[in-house]
N, C-alpha and C positions, 0 to 999 in steps of 0.2 A: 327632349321636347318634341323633333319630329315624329316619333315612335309614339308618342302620345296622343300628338293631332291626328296621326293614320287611324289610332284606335278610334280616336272620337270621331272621323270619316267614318270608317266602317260602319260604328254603331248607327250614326244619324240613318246612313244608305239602310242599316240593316229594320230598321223603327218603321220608316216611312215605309219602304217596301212590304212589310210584311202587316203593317197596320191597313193599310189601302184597302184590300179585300175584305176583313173585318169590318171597317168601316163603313165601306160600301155597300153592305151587305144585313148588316144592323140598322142603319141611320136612313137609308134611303132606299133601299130594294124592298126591301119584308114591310118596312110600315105601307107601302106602295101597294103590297101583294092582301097587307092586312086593309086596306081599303077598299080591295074585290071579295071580302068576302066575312062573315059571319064569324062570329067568335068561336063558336064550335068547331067551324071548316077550318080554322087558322089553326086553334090548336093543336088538330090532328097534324098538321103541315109542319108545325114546330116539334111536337113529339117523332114524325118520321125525319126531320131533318136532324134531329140530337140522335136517336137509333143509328142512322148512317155515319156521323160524327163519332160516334165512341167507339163504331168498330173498325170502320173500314180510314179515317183519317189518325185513331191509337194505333191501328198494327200499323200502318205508313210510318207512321213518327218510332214507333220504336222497331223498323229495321231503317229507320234512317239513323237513331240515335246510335245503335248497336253497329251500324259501319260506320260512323264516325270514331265511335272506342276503340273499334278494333282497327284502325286504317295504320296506325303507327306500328303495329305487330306482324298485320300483310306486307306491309313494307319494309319492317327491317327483315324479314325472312324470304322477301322477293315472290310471295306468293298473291297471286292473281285468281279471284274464284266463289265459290258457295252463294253466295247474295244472289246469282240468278234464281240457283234452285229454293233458297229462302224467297224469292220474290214468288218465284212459280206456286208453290207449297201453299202460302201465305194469300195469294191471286183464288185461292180454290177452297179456303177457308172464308173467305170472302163473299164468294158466291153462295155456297151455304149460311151463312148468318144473316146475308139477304134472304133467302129464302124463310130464314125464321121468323125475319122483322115483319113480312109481308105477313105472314101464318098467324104472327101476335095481335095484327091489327086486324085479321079476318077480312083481308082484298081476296078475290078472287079475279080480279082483272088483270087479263095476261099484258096489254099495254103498261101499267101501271106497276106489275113487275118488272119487264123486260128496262124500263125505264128507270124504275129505282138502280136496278142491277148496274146497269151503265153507270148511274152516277155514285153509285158506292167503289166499284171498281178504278174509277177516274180520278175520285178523290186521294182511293191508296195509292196509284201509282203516281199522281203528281208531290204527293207528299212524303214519298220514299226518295222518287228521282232527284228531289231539288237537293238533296243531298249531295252530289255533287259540288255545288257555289258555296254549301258549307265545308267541304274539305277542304277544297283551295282557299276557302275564304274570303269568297266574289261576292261579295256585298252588293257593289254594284250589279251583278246580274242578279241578285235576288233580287233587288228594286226592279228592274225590267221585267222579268219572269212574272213578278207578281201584279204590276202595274197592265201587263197584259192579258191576267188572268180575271182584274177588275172590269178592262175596255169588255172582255168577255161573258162577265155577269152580266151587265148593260147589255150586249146583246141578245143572251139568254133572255132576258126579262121582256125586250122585243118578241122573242119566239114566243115566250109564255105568254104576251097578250093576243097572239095570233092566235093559238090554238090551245090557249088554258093549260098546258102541262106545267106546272112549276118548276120540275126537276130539271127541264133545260136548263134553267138558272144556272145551277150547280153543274151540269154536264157541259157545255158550250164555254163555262169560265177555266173549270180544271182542263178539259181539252185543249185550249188556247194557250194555257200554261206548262204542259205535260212537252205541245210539239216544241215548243219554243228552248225548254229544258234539252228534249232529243237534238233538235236540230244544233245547238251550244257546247253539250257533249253527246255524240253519238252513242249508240248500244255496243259497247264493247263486243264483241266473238271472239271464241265459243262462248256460250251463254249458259252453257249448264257444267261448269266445271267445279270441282271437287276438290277439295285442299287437304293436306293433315291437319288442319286446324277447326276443320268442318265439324266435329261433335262435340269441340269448345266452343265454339262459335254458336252453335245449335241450342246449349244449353244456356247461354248468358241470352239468348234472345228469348227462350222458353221462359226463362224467373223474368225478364223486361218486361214479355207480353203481361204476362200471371199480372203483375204489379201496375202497369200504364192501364188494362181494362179496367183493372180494381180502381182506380184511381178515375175513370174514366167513368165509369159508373157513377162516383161520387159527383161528377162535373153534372155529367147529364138525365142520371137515374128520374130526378125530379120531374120531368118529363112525362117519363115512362110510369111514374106512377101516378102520378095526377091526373092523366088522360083517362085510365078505365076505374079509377076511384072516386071523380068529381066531374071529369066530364072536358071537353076542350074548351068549355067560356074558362072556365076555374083556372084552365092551364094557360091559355092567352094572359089572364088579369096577373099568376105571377111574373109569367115571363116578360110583362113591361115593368113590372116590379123590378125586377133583375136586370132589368135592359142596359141602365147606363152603366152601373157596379161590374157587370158581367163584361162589358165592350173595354172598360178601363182594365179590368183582369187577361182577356184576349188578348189586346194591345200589347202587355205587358210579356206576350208569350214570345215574341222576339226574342225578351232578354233569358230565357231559360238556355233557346237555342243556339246564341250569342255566346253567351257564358259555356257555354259546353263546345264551342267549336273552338274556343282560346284553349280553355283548361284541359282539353283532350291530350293537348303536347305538353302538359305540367308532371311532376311527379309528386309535387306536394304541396301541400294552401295550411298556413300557418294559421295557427289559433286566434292569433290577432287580427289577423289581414278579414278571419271568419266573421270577427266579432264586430268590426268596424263595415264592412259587409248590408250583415244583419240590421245594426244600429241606422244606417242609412236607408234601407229599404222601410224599416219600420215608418221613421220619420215620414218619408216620405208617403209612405200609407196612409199615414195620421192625417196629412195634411190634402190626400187622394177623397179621403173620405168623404171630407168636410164639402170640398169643391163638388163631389157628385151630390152632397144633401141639395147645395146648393142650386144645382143647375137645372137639378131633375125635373119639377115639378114646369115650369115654362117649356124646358125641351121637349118631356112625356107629351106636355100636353099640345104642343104643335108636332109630335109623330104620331101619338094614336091620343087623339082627344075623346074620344070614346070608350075611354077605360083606364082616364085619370084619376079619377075620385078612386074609386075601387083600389088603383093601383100604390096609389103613396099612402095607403096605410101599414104597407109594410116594408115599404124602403129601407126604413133607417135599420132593418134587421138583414135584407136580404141584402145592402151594398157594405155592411160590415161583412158578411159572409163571403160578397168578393174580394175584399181586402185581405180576409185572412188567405184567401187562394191564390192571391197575387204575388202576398210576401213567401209563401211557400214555393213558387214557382220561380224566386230566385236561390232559396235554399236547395231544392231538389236537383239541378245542376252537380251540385258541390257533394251532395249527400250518394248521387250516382256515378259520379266521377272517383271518389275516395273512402266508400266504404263497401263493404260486399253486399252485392244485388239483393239478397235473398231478408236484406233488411225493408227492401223496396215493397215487398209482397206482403211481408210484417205490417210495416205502417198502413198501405193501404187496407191490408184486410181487416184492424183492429178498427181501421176510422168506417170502411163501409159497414160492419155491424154495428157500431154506435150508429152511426148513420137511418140505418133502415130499423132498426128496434124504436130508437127513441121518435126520432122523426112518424115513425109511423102510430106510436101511442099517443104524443103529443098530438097528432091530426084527430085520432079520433076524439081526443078531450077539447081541444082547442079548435079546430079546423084547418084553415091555411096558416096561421098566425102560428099554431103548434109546430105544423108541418117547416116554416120558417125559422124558427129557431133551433129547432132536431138540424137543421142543413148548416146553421151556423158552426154549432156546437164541435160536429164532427171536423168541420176546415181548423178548426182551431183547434185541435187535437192532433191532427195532421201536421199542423205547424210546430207541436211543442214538441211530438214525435222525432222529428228532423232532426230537431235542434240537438235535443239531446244525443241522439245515436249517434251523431258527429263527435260533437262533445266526447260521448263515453266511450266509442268506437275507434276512432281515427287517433294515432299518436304523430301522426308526421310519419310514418315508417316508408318503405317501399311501397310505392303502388301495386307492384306484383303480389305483395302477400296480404295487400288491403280485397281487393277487387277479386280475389280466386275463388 
């Protein structure tokens, strides 16, 4: 019974913690920011903020994931190392992909790079570090960490009304959160050491990356293509569309990280424990849904009343789309934990081409309405993807010869 209430501490510390910033961030910074400015102006701001999101906070997350997997094998072998020079590597792929985002959207303004730069940078490295509180399993300092990375949006958003650069937002909050991680657990030295385990290690984060962009793309691609297809009012009007569905799916990205800091020390998750699992996430979705049909239309229309009408006509398509994202994001723990990576790059790359084929024919015949069901279609592909290559994949064996 104690062993269960700790669990159920953890989770709460780890929910609250890790929803705070989302929250903050969705519900009352952006519709704030979406009040100084034009439909057009906002959506480029929401398409550069998804561009920094899928590259530089996906690689944070999967060399955060990938030395959580591997933290039990460093340690039974007593080896200390490589994750600098993946940080360093990964730090310098970083700044190159910044450079491409800037080049995609045709800025020439060295302010406006130099400034995305910082806060593409800040967002990887706070979301590799926090890795840390998920080893040891400091929930509670996840809640602090991130609770200071919130007081730090709020001041960001201070700076931003001083002198209009929005990315302090983002840069001032992951800053505030990054020192607070350093100063909790310091930088190890040496910082660039080298293991035998280093071109194993190398290559489970090569298939991770391949598969968390692919998949990362699918999250935020929408963005990216609505902005020079339709224009940024087009892209504004879904992205309130998606606002509460998407915030309820965010939310729920605790539990991926949650679930994979328990089951990293597992060796094996029983068919049944799978299937009851599933059955309860499902449920719960079902009933996820219904409360976001319901809220949406009063809540949209007291954060951006300006693009209510517009926006619930495609709701009930685009917060089913987050629910299928949501219920995957408890499957994909399990699917990453007990079956071999190289299935991660499979599923992603099979759903981002449905994804961009269908999606993109359906816009032209239909318009956004097309464009919204192509985004459905592929999450829920995704989802049945999982299920089965668990299913068909996984026997209960050894982890060692699942995961190689």
């Amino acid at each position: 019974m104690k062993k269960k209430k700790a669990i159920l501490k953890q989770f709460i510390y780890n929910v609250i913690g890790t929803t705070l910033p989302t929250l903050m961030l969705q519900l009352l910074i952006l519709p704030l920011i979406a009040k100084e400015m034009d439909g057009d102006a906002y959506g480029f701001v929401l398409a550069m903020v998804a561009s920094v999101m899928m590259f530089s906070s996906g690689i944070g997350n999967v060399l955060n994931n990938i030395r959580m997997l591997s933290e039990y094998e460093y340690d039974s072998r007593k080896k200390r190392g490589d994750f600098g020079l993946l940080f360093a590597a990964s730090a310098c792929v970083i700044v190159f992909l910044t450079f491409g985002i800037i080049y995609y959207y045709g800025i020439h303004n060295v302010a406006t790079y130099l400034l995305t730069l910082l806060m593409s940078v800040l967002v990887y490295a706070k979301d590799y570090y926090i890795v840390r509180f998920w080893i040891d399993l400091d929930y509670k300092g996840i809640l602090i960490c991130n609770a200071i990375c919130t007081l730090g949006y709020v001041a960001g958003y201070g700076l931003f009304r001083l002198e209009g650069s929005w990315q302090m937002i983002y840069i001032v909050g992951n800053l505030a959160g990054l020192l607070y991680i350093i100063w909790k657990y310091p930088i190890q030295t040496p910082f660039f050491v080298r293991t035998d385990l280093f071109l194993s290690t190398v290559k489970r984060y090569c298939a991770l990356t391949a598969a968390t962009l692919l998949g990362r793309l699918l999250q935020y691609i929408d963005r990216l293509l609505l902005y020079p297809l339709l224009g940024g009012e087009d892209v504004t009007i879904y992205y309130v569309s998606t606002l509460i569905g998407k915030t309820i799916s965010m939310a729920l990205g605790p539990l991926n990280s949650f679930l994979l800091s328990q089951i990293s020390k597992k060796s094996e998750m029983s068919r049944g424990l799978f299937g009851k699992l599933l059955l309860v996430t499902a449920g719960i979705g079902f009933l996820g849904y219904w409360i976001c049909i319901v809220v949406a239309k009063p809540l949209l229309s007291f954060l951006y009343p300006q693009w209510i009408e517009q926006s619930m006509i495609y709701i009930y398509i685009t917060t089913l789309t987050a629910i299928f994202s949501a219920i995957s994001m408890v499957v994909n723990p399990i699917v990453l934990r007990f079956c071999n990576m190289n299935w991660q790059i499979l599923i992603n790359g099979i759903c981002f081409a449905v994804y961009l084929v269908v999606s993109l024919i359906l816009l032209n015949e239909f318009g956004l309405m097309g464009f919204c069901v192509g985004n459905m279609l592929s999450n829920a592909i995704a989802l049945f993807l999982m299920v089965m290559i668990y299913l068909r994949t996984y026997k209960g064996r050894n982890i060692d010869t699942c995961v190689g």
